[in-house]
KOLGU-567296 format. One record per atom (N, C-alpha, C): residue in three letters; x, y, z. Coordinates in pm, whole numbers, padded with zeros to 5 digits, always signed. Each point is the difference from the previous one (the first is absolute). Layout:
# KOLGU-567296
AlaXYZ/...
END
This chain:
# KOLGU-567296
Unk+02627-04065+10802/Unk-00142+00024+00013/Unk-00077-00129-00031/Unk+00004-00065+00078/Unk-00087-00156+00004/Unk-00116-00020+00055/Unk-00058+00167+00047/Unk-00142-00048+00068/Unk-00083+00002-00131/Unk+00037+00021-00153/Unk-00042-00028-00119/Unk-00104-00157+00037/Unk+00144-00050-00060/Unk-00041-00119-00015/Unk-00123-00078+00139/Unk+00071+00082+00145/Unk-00096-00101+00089/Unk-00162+00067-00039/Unk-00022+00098-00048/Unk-00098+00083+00058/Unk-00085-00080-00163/Unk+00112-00056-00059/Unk-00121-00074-00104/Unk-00031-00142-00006/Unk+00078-00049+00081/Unk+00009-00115+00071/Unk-00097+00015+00108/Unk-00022+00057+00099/Unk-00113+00043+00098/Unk-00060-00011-00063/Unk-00095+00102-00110/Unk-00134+00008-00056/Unk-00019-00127-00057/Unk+00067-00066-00085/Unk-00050-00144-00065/Unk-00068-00030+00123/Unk+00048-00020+00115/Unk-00084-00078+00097/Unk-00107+00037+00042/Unk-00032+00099-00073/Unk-00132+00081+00033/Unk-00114-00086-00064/Unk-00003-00055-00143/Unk-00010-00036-00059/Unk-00061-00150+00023/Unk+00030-00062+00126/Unk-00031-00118+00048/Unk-00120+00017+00025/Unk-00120-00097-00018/Unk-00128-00003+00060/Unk-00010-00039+00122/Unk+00087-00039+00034/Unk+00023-00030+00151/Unk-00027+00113+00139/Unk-00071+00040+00034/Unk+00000+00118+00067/Unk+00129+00066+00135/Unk+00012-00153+00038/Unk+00116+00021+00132/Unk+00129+00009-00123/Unk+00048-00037-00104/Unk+00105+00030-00055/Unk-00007+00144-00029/Unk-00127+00092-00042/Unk+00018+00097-00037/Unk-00005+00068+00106/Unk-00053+00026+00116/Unk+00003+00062+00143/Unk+00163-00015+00065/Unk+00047-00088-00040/Unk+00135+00017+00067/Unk+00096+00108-00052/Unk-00015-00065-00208/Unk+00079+00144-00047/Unk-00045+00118+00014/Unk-00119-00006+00028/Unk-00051+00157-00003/Unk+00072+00057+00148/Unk-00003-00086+00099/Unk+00067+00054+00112/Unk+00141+00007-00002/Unk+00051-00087-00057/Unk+00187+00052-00036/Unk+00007+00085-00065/Unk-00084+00045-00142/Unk+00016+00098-00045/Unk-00001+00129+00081/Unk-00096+00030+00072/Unk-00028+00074+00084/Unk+00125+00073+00066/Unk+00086-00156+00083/Unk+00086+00043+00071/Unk+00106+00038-00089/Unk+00029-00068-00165/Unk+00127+00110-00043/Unk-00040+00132-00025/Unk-00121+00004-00028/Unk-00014+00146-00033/Unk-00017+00137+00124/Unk-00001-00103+00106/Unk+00003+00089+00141/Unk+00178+00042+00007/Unk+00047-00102-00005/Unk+00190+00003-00024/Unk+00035+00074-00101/Unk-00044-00001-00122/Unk+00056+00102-00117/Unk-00077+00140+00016/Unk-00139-00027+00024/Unk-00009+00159+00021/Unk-00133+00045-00157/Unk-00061+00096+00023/Unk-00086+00004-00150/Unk+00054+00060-00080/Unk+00150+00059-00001/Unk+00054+00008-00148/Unk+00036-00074-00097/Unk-00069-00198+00050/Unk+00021-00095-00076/Unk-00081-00051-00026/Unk-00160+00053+00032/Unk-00123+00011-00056/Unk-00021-00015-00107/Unk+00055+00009-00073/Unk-00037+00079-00162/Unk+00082-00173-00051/Unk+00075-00073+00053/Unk+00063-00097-00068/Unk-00103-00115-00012/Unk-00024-00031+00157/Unk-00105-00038+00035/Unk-00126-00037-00079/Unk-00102+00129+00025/Unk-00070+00048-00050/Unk+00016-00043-00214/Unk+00099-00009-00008/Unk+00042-00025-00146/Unk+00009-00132-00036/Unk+00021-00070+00043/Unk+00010-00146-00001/Unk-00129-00063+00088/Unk-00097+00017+00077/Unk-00096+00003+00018/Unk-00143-00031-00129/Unk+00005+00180-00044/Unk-00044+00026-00138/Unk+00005-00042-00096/Unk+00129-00116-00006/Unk+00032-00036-00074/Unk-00009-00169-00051/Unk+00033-00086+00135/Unk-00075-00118+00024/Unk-00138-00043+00009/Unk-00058+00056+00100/Unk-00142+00001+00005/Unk-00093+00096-00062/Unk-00040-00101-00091/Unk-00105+00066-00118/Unk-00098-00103-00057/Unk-00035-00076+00059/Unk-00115-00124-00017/Unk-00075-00024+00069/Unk-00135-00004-00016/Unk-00078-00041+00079/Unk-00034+00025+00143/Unk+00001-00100+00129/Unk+00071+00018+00151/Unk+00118+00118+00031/Unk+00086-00040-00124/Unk+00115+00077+00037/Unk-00032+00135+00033/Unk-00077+00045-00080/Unk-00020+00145-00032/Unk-00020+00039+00218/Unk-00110-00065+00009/Unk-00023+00023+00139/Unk+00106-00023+00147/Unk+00123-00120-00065/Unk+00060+00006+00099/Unk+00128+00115+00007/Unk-00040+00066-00185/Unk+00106+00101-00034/Unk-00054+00120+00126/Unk-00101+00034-00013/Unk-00079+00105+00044/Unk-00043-00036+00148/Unk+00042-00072+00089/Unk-00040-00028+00139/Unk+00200+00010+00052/Unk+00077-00095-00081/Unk+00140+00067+00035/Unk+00059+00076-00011/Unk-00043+00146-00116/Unk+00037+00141+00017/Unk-00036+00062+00104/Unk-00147-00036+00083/Unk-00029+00024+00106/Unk+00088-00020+00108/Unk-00031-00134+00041/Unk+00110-00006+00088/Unk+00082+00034+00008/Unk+00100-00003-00136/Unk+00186+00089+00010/Unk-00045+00173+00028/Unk-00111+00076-00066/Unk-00004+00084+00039/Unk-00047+00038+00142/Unk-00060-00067+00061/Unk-00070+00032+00165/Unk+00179-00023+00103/Unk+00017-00147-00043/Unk+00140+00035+00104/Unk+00077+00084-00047/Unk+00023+00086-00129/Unk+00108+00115+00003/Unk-00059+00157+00030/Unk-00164-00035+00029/Unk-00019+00130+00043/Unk+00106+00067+00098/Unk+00017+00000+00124/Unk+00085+00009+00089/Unk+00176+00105-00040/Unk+00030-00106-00120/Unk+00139+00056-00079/Unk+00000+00106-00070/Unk-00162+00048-00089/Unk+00001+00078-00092/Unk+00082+00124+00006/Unk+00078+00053-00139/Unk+00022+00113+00003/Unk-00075+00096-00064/Unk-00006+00171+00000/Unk-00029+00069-00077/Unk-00083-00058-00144/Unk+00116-00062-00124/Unk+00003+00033-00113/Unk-00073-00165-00012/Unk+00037-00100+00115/Unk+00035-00154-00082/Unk-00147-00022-00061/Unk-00108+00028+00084/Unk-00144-00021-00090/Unk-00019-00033-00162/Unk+00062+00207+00010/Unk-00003+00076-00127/Unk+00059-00107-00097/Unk+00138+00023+00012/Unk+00117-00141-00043/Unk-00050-00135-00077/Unk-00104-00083+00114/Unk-00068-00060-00026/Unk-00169+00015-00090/Unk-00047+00041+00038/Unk-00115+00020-00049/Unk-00054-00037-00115/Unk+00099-00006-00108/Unk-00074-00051-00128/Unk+00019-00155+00008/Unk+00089-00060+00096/Unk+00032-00133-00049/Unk-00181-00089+00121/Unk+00013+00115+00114/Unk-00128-00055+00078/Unk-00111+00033-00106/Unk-00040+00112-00036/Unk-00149+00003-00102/Unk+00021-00110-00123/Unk+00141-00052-00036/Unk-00049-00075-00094/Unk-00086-00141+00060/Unk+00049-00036+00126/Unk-00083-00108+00047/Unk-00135+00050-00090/Unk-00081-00176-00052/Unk-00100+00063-00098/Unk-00157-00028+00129/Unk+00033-00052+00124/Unk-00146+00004+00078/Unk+00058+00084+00110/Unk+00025+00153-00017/Unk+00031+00091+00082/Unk-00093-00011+00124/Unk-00157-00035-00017/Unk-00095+00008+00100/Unk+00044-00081+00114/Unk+00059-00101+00004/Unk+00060-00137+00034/Unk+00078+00032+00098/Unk+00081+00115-00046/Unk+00107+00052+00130/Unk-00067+00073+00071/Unk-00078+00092-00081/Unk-00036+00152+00108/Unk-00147-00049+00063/Unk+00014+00049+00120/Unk-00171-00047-00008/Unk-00043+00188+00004/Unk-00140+00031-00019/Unk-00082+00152-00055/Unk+00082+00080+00082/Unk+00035-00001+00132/Unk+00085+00119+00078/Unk+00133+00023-00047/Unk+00066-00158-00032/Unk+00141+00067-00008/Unk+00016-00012-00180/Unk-00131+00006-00109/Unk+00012+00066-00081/Unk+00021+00124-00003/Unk-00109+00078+00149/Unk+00027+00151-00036/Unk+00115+00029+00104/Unk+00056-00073+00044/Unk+00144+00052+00051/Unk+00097-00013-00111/Unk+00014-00089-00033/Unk+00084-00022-00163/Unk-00047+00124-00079/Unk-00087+00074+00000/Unk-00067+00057-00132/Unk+00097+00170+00071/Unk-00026-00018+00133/Unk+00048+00185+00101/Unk+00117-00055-00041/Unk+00122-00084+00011/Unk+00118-00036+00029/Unk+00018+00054-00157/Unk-00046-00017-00119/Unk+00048+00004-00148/Unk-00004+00150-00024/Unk-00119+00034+00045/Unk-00012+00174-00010/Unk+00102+00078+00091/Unk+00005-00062+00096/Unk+00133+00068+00134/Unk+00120+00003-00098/Unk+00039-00143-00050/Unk+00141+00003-00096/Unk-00031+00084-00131/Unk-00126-00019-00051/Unk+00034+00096-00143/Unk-00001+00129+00022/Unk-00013+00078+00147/Unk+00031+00117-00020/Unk+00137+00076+00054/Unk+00115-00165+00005/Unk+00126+00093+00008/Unk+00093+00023-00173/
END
């Protein structure tokens, strides 16, 4: 299990003020997580949360959960949201991802899952 290490190796490069350095990983990221699938979301998503927490960062934390989440729309299963969900609300500028509509789609999607 070595997408550990790349997937924290990726995010450091998030981290660059450089904008084309961070647009590239954000797009490789993209594509492993199209290849693994969103039951590896949550690793992701964890090391993410976990690097970027300063300043800029915060925003390029919260514009690349976006992105990894828009290209795995497509893959989603049932539960993986659910699965996920606390590691996406911890992002701390939630507004950042959702814009007002797909707050209240996020908001039907949480009530849909809390009533199985």
């Amino acid at each position: 299990m070595h997408f550990f290490r790349i997937f924290m190796r990726l995010c450091t490069f998030l981290k660059s003020r450089m904008e084309s350095v961070r647009r590239v990983t954000r797009e490789t990221l993209q594509k492993i997580m199209i290849t693994l699938g969103p039951k590896y979301l949550h690793y992701l998503l964890k090391e993410l949360n976990t690097l970027l927490t300063k300043g800029f960062q915060v925003h390029v934390l919260a514009y690349t959960v976006q992105a990894v989440l828009l290209v795995l729309k497509p893959y989603y299963q049932k539960m993986d949201i659910n699965n996920n969900l606390q590691s996406i609300l911890s992002v701390s500028i939630i507004s950042e991802i959702f814009d007002h509509t797909n707050l209240t789609i996020l908001y039907i999607l949480l009530m849909y899952y809390k009533s199985y």
